[in-house]
C-alpha positions in Angstrom: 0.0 0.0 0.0 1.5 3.7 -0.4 2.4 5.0 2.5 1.9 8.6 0.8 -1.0 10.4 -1.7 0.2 12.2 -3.9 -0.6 15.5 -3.2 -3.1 18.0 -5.5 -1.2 20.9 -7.1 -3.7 23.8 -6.4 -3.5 27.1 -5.6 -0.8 29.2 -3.6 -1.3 29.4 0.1 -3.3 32.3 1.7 -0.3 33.0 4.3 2.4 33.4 1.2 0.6 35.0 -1.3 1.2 38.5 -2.1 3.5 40.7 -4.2 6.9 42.0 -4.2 8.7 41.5 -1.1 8.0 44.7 0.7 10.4 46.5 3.2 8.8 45.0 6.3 10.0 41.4 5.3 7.0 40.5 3.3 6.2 38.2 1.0 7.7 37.9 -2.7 5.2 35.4 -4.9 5.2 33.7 -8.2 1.5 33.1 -8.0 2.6 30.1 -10.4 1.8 26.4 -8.9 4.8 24.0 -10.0 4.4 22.2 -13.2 5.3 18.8 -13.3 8.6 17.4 -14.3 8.3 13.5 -15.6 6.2 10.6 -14.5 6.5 7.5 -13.0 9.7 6.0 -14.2 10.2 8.9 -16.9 11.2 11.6 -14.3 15.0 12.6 -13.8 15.6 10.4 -10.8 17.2 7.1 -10.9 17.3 4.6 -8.1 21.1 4.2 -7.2 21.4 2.3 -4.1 19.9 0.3 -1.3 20.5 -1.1 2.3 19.4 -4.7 1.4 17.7 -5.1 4.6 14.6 -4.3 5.9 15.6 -0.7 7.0 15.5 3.1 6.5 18.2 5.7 5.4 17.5 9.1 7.5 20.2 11.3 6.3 22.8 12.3 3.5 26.4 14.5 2.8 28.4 14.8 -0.2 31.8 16.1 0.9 33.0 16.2 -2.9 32.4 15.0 -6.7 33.3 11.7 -5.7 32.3 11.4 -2.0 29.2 11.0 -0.2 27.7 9.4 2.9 24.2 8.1 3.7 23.1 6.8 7.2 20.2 5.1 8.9 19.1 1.9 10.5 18.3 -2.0 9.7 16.3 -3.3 12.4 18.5 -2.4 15.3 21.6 -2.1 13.7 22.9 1.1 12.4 24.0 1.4 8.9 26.5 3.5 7.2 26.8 3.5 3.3 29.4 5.7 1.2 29.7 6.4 -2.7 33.2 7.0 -3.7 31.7 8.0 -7.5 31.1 4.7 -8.3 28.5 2.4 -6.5 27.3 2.5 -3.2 28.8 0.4 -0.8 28.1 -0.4 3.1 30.5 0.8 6.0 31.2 -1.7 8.4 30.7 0.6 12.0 32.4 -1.2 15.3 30.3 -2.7 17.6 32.1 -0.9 20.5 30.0 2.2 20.0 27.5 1.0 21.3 25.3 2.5 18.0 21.8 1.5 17.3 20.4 3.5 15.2 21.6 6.7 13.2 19.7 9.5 12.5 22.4 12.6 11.1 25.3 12.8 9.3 27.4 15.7 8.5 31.1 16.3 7.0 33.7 18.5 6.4 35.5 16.3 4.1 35.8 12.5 3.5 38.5 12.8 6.7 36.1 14.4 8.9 32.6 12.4 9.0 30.2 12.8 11.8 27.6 10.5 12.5 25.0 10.9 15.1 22.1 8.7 16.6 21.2 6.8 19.9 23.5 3.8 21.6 22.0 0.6 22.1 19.9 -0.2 25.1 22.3 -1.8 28.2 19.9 -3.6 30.0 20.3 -2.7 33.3 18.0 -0.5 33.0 19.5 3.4 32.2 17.7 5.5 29.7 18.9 5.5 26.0 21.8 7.8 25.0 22.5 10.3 21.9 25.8 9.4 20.7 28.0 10.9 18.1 30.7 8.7 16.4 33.3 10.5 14.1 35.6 9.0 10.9 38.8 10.8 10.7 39.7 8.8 7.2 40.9 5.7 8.6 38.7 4.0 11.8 35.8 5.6 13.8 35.9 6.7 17.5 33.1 7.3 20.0 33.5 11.2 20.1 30.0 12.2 22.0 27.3 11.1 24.1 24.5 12.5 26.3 22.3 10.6 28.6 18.7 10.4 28.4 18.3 12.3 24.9 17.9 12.2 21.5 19.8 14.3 18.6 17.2 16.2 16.5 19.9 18.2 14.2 24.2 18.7 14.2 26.0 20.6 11.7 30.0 21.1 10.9 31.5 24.4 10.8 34.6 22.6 9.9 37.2 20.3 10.7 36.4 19.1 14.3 33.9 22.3 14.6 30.7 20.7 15.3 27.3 21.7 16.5 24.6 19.2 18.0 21.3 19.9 19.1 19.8 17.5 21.1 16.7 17.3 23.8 15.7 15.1 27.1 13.5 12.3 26.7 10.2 12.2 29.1 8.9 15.6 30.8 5.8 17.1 29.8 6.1 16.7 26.0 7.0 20.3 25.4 10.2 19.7 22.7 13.1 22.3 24.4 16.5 21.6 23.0 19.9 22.3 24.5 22.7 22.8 22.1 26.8 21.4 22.8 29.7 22.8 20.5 32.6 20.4 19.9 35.8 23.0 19.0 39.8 22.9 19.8 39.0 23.2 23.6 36.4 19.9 23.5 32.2 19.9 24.2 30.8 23.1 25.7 27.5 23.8 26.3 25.6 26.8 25.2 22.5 28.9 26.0 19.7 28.9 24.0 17.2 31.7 23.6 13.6 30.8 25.6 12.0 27.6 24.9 13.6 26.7 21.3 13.2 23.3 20.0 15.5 23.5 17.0 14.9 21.0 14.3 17.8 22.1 11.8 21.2 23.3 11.8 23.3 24.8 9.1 27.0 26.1 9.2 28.6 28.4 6.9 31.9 29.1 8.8 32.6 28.5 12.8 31.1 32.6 12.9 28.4 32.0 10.6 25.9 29.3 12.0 22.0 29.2 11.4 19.4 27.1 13.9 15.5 26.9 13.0 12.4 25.0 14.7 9.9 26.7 16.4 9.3 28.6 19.3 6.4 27.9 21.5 3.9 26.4 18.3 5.3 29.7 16.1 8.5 29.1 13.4 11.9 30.6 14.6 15.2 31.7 13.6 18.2 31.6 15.6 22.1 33.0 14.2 25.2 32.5 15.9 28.3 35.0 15.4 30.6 32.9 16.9 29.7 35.0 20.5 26.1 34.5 21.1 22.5 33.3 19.7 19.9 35.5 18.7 16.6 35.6 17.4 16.3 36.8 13.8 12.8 37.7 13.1 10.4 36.2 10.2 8.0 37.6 7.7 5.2 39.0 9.3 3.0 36.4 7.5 5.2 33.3 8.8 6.0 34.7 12.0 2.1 35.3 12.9 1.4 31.8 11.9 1.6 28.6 14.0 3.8 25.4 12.8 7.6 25.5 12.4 10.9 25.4 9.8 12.5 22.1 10.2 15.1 22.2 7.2 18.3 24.8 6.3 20.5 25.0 3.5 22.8 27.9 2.5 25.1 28.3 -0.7 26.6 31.6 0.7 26.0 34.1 3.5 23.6 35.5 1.2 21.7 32.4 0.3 20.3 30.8 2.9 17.4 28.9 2.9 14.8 27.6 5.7 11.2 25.5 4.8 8.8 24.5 6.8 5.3 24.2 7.3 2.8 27.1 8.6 -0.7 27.5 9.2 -3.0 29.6 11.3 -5.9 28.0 13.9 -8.3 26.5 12.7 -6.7 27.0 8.6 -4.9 24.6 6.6 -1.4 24.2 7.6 0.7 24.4 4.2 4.6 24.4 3.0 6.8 28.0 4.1 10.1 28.6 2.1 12.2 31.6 2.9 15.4 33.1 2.3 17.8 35.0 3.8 19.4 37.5 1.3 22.1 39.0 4.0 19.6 41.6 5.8 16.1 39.8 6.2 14.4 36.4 5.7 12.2 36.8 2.5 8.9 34.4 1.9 9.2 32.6 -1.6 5.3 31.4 -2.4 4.0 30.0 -5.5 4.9 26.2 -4.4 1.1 25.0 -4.7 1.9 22.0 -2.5 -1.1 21.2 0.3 1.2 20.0 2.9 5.3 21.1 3.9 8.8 21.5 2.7 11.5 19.2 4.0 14.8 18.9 3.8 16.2 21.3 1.2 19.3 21.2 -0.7 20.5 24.3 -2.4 21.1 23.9 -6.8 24.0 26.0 -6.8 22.4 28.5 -9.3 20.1 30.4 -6.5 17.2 28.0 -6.0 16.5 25.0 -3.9 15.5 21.8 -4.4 12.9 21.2 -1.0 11.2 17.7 -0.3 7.5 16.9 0.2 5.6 14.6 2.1 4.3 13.1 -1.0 7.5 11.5 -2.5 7.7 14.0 -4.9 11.0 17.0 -4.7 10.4 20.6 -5.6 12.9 22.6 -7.3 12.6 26.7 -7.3 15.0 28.3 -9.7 14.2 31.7 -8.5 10.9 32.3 -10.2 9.2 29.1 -10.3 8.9 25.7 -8.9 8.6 22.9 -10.5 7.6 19.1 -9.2 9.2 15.8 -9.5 8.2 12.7 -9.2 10.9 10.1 -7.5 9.3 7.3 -6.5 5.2 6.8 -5.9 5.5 5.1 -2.3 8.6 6.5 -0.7 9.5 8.6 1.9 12.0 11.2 1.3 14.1 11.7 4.5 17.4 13.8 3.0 18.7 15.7 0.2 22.0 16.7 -1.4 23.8 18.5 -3.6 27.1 16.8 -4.7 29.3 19.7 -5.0 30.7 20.5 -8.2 27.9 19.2 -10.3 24.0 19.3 -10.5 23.4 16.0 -9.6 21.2 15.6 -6.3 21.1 12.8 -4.2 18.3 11.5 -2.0 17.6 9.3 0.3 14.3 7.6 2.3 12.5 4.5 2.6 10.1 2.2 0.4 6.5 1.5 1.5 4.7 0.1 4.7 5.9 -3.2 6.2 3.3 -5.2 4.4 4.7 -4.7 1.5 8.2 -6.7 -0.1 10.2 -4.0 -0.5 11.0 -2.2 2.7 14.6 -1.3 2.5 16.8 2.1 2.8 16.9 3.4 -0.9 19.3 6.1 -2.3 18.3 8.3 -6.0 20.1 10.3 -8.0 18.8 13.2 -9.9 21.2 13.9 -13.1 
């Protein structure tokens, strides 16, 4: 059975539509609803690799041309699978790290690989723990871990500059995340503004580093300086609206991006894209898509490519969207941009469990 509709292309959503961005942070529209890109089997993704057990790939890097990482789970075994330009091939991880399952992973090169997810339970009765394992080129080590948590998001800055935001398991359900810095001097902790839950990180340099989730049911945006965290407001339109931005991804200091998903009370909550152009964030509208953006993946050319929760990937090339189909009964958990060339990769999951084919799957858009 599919696991996902495919979702309706209609019309642009109430809370992004408008004109030219205006100097209050306003909206800037296309009022054009994406027009599709290929069919079933016709489109220009190609299926490229896959766990070969039951399992799910969660996240993706490409550190080069000819390097790229993909993480995830099989059951309760984590799994780790690399592309080195050819095919893609599994990474054994030692069982001394205790892993489980993986969740992030984020590089500065193919010498500086950081995995993050939660350790295996001990039985003997403590909670489980976020862990973060690092690849320095030629073995892994345990380099992180926190009781009693989960990782939600981690970025690199760069080589052995890392950022993890994580949050304790139990309490009263309210999502509050504390953040730890890995740099020269070891872990740190550091303050986070109010009652954050940050759902995506995104570095640019070790000064230069961007956090987004949401803030008390409302989206938020949160910069670090290489000092401090503050809150960089929103649109107007996205600010005043409930939901939250779960995905970054920035070509430059001048090109970030953060998606999402917004909707006032009682309305229809609906996919938010916005960019950051140096100054402000800026609303791009026009998408047409009924539900949210995940996951984006900058082109290189000043657009995005931005999952949806319909198996399909958007692509904005600075004046319109277009949709593409990948793969009718997948979910879409990560996307990348191989730098140096256009091809994107993705990866997810096939189906329910009563279907055949439940395995971590990897696609390649050329």
């Amino acid at each position: 059975m599919r696991r996902f509709a495919v979702a309706v292309l209609g019309t642009v959503l109430a809370l992004t539509v408008g004109g030219c961005a205006t100097p209050d942070g306003g909206t800037h529209a296309t009022g054009r609803s994406p027009r599709p890109s290929g069919t079933a089997g016709s489109g220009p993704w190609r299926l490229v690799g896959r766990t070969g057990n039951p399992g799910t790939l969660k996240s993706v890097v490409a550190t080069g041309a000819h390097d790229a990482w993909a993480v995830g789970d099989e059951g309760t075994a984590p799994v780790v699978m690399r592309w080195s330009g050819g095919t893609w091939a599994k990474v054994e991880v030692p069982e001394r790290l205790g892993l489980e399952s993986l969740r992030v992973v984020r590089a500065s090169g193919p010498d500086d690989v950081w995995v993050f997810g939660t350790a295996q339970p001990t039985g003997d009765g403590r909670a489980q723990e976020a862990h973060a394992a690092r690849w320095n080129g030629s073995r892994w080590t345990l380099a992180w871990r926190e009781p009693n948590s989960v990782v939600d998001a981690a970025t690199v800055a760069g080589p052995g500059d890392v950022w993890v935001a994580g949050r304790r398991l139990g309490g009263n359900g309210t999502c509050r995340s504390f953040l730890r810095h890995h740099a020269a001097a070891g872990w740190s902790a550091v303050a986070l503004p109010s009652t954050v839950c940050v759902r995506a990180l995104h570095a640019l340099s070790p000064r230069d580093v961007w956090a987004v989730g949401e803030d008390r049911g409302r989206p938020v945006t949160l910069h670090w300086d290489g000092g401090s965290w503050r809150t960089v407001p929103l649109p107007p339109a996205v600010a005043g609206s409930g939901g939250e931005l779960d995905g970054l991804a920035a070509q430059s200091p001048t090109q970030v991006w953060a998606v999402g998903r917004a909707g006032r009370t009682g309305g229809v909550a609906g996919p938010v894209a916005v960019r950051w152009d140096g100054h402000r964030w800026v609303s791009v509208a026009g998408s047409g898509v009924g539900e949210e953006f995940t996951h984006p993946a900058v082109d290189g050319h000043g657009g995005i490519f931005a999952a949806a929760s319909t198996a399909r990937v958007l692509h904005y090339d600075g004046r319109n969207w277009t949709s593409e189909h990948v793969a009718s009964e997948d979910t879409i958990n990560g996307l990348a941009v191989i730098p140096g060339t256009s091809h994107v990769l993705a990866v997810g999951v096939c189906c329910d469990a009563d279907d055949e084919d439940t395995t971590g799957k990897i696609w390649m858009r050329r």
